[in-house]
C-alpha positions as CSV (number, residue, x, y, z in Angstrom):
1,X,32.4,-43.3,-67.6
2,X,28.8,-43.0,-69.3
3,X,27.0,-40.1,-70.1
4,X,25.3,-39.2,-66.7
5,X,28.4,-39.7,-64.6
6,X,29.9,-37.2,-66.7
7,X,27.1,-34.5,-66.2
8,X,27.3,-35.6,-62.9
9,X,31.0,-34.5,-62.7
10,X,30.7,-31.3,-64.2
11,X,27.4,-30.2,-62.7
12,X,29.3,-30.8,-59.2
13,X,32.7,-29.0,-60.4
14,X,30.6,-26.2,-61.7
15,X,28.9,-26.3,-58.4
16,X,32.2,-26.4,-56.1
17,X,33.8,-23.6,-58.5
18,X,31.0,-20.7,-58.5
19,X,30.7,-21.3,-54.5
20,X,33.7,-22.2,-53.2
21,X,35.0,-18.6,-52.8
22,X,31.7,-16.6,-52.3
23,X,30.4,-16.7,-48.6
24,X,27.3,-19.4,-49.3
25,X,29.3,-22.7,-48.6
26,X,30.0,-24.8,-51.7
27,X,30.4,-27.4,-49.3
28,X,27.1,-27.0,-48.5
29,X,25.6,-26.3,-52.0
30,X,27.9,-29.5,-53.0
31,X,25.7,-32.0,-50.6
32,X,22.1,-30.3,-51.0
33,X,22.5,-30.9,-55.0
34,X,23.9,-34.2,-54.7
35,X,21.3,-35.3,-51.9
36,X,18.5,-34.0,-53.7
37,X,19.4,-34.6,-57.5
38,X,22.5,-35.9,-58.1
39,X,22.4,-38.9,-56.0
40,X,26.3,-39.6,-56.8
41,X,26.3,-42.2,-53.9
42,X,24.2,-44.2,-56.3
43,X,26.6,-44.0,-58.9
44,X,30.0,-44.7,-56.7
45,X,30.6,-45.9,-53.4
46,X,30.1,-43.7,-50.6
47,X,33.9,-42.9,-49.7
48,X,34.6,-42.2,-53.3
49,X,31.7,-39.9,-53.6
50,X,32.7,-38.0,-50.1
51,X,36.6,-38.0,-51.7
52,X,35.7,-36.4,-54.6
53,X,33.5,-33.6,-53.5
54,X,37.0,-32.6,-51.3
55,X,39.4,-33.6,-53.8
56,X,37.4,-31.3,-56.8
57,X,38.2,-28.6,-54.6
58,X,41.9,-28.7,-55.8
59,X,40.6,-27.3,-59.2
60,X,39.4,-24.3,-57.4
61,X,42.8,-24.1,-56.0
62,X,44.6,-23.9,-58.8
63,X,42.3,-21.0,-60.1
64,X,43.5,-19.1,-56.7
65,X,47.5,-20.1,-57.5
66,X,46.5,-18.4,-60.8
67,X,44.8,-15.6,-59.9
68,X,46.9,-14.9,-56.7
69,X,50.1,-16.0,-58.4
70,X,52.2,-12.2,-57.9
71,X,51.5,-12.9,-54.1
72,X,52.6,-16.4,-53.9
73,X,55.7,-15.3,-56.1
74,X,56.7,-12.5,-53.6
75,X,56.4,-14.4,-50.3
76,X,58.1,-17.4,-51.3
77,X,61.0,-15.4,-52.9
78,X,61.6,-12.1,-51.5
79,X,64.1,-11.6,-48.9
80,X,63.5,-9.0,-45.8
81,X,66.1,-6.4,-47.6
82,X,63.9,-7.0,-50.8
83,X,60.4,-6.3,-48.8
84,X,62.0,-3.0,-46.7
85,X,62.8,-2.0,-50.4
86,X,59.3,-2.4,-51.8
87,X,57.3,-1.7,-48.7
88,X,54.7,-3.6,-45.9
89,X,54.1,-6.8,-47.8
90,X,52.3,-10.3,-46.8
91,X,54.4,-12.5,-45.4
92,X,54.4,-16.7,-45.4
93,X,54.5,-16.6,-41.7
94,X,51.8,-14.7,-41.4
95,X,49.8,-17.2,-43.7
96,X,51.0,-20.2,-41.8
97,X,49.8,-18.3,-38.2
98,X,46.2,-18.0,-39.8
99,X,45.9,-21.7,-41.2
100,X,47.3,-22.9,-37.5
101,X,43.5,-23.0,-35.9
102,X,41.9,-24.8,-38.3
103,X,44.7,-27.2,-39.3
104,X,44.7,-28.8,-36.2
105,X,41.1,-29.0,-35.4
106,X,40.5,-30.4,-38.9
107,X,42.8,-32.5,-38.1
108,X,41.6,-34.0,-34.9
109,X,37.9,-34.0,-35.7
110,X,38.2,-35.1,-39.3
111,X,36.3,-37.8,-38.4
112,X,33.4,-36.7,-36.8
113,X,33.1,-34.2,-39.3
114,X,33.0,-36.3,-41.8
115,X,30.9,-39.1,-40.4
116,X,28.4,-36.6,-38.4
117,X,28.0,-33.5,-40.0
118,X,28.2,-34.2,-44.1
119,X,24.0,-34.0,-44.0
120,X,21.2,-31.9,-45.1
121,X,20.2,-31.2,-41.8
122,X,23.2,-29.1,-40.8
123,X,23.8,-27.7,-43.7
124,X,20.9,-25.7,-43.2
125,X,21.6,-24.9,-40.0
126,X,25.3,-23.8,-40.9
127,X,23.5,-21.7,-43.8
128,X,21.4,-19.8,-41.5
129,X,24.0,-19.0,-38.3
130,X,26.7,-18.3,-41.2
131,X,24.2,-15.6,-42.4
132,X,23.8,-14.0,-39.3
133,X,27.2,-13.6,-38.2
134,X,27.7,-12.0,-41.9
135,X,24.9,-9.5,-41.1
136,X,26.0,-9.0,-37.7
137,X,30.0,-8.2,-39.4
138,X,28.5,-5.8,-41.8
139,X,26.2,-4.0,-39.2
140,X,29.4,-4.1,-36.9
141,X,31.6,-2.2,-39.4
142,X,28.5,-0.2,-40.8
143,X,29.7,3.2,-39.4
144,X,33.8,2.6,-38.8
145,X,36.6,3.0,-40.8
146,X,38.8,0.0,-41.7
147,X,42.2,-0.3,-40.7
148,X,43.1,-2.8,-43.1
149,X,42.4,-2.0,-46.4
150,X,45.5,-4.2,-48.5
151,X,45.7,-7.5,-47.2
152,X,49.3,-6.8,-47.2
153,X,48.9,-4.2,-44.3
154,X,47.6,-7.2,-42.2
155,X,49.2,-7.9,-38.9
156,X,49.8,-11.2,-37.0
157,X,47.0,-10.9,-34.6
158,X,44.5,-10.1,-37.8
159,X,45.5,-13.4,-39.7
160,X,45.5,-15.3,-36.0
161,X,42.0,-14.0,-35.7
162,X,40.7,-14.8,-38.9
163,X,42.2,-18.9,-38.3
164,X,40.2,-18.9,-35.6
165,X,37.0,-17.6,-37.4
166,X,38.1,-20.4,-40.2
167,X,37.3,-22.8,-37.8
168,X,33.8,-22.2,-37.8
169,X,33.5,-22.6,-41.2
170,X,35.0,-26.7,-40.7
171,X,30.6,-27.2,-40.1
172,X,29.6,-28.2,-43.8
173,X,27.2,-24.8,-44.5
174,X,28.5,-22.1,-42.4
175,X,31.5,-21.7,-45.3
176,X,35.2,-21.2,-44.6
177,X,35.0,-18.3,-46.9
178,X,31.8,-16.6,-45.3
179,X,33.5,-17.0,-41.6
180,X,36.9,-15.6,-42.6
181,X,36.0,-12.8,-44.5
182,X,33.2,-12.2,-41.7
183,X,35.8,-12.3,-38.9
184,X,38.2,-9.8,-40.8
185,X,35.8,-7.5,-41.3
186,X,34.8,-7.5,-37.5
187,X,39.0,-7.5,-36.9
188,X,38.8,-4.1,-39.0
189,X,39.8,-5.3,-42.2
190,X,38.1,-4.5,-45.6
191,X,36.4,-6.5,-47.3
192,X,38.6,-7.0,-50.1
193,X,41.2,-7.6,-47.9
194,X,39.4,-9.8,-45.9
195,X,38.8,-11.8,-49.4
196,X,42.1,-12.0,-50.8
197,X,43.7,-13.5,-47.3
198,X,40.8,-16.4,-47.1
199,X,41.6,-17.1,-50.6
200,X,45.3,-17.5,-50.0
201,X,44.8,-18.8,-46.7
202,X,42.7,-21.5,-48.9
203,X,45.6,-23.1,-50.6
204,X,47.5,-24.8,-47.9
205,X,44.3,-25.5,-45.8
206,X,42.7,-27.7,-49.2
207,X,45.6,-29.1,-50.0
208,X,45.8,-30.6,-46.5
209,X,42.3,-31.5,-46.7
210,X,42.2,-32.9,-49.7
211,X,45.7,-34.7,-49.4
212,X,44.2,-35.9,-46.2
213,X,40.9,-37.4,-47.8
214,X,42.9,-39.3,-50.9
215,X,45.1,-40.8,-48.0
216,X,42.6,-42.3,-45.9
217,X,40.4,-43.6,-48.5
218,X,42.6,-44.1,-51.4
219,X,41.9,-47.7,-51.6
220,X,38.3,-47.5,-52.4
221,X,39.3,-46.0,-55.7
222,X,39.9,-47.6,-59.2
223,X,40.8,-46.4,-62.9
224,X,37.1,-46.6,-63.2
225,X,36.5,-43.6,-61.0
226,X,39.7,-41.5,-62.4
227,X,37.2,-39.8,-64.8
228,X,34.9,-38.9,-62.6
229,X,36.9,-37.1,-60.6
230,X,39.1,-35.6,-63.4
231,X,35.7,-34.1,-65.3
232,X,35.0,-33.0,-61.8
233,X,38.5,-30.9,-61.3
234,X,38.6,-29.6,-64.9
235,X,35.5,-28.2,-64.4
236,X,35.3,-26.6,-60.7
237,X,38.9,-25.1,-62.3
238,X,37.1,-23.4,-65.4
239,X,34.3,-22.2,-63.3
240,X,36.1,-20.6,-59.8
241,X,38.8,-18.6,-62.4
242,X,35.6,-17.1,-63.3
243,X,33.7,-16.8,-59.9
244,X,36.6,-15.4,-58.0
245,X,38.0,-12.8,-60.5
246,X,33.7,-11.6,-60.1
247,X,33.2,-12.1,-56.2
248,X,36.9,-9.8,-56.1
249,X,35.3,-6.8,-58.1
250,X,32.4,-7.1,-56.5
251,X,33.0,-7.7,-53.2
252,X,33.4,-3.8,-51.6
253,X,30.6,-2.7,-53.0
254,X,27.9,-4.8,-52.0
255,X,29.7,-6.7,-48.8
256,X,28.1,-9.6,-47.2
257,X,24.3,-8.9,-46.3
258,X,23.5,-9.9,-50.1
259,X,25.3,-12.8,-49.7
260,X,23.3,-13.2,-46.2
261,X,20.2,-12.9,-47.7
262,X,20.6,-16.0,-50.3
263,X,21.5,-17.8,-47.6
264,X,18.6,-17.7,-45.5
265,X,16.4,-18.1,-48.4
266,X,18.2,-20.8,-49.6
267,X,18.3,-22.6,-46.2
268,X,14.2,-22.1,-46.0
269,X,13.5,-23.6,-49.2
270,X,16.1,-26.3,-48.9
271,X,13.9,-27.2,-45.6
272,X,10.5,-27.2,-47.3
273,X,11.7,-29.2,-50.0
274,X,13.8,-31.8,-47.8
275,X,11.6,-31.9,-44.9
């Protein structure tokens, strides 16, 4: 791997990692920087440079199994007697009812997503609807108390709800993130909460996706391409254990219009520049 593929790499990991969690699509970000600078197509066949902007996503995985690590620990492990001890807590089941939606519409139009809607175009369209339903969440919730405040209060038809808001968030721009924590908030979550269950919910939905990806175009790739996409996953780990442990603190206090804002700016200059 020569010198540019390498700052290729890392430019897109650092990329995937600082966005993947905050509500502005780093699929998104991911394809505006690579189809207006990067140009990694140019560098590696198409499939392998569609596989590896999913399959860098496992680095920012990893810095959620890190982060969220206490959680994973107590649903895998602790029996009912052990949870009525210690109080309400998140359950597996209740992470497997909220990745249900998405699953299987990811799963039957995996195709057509990826053949139709990897493109500037709809990204900025996904950047600017995403933003409005954020608004339209915060305004929503401006004057109401939340329910939900600890995502391990959340019930079955919260984490349903929010799988189905996930879905929205399969159109490259609108962000997974962005339509979860939207749709909890509008369900009567908090915000935090809102956060740490689309984070968790994360894990088995990229793992999926990316297992998915390697699968159907695993042929395509060599030992040339291995550091390419390692560089890649090193660094969108590094960068989302830093980006998420920030979005988390921050995330209460300035909710999603912020967030809403950079994304309509960002779609309007993206669309002078492109177009």
């Amino acid at each position: 791997m020569g010198l540019w593929e390498m700052i290729v790499s890392i430019l897109l990991g650092l990329v995937e990692g600082l966005t993947e969690f905050a509500p502005v699509s780093s699929t998104g970000h991911m394809i505006i920087v690579d189809e207006l600078w990067l140009h990694s197509k140019e560098l590696y066949s198409e499939p392998v440079a569609n596989t590896f902007k999913v399959v860098i996503q496992l680095g920012s995985i990893l810095a959620v199994v890190v982060i969220f690590r206490d959680k994973f620990t107590q649903m895998l492990h602790l029996t009912k007697g052990q949870r009525e001890q210690q109080g309400r807590k998140l359950k597996l089941s209740q992470v497997i009812v909220g990745i249900i939606p998405a699953s299987v519409l990811g799963f039957a139009f995996e195709d057509f997503i990826d053949t139709h809607l990897f493109s500037v175009q709809t990204v900025i369209f996904g950047l600017a609807a995403g933003a409005f339903l954020m608004i339209f969440a915060d305004y929503f919730q401006k004057n109401k108390s939340f329910t939900t405040s600890s995502v391990d209060q959340i019930s079955y038809k919260q984490a349903f709800g929010m799988g189905l808001f996930q879905c929205i968030g399969l159109w490259p721009g609108f962000s997974r993130s962005g339509s979860t924590i939207s749709g909890g908030v509008l369900l009567g979550m908090s915000h935090r909460a809102s956060s740490d269950f689309t984070f968790i919910m994360a894990v088995p939905i990229m793992l999926g996706a990316s297992g998915l990806s390697l699968l159907k175009n695993w042929q395509y790739f060599t030992l040339d391409e291995l550091p390419f996409v390692v560089v890649g996953f090193i660094s969108a780990f590094f960068f989302a254990l830093v980006s998420i442990r920030f979005f988390l603190k921050l995330i209460n206090r300035i909710k999603l219009v912020p967030f809403a804002i950079y994304r309509i700016l960002l779609a309007g200059l993206i669309y002078f520049l492109y177009f």
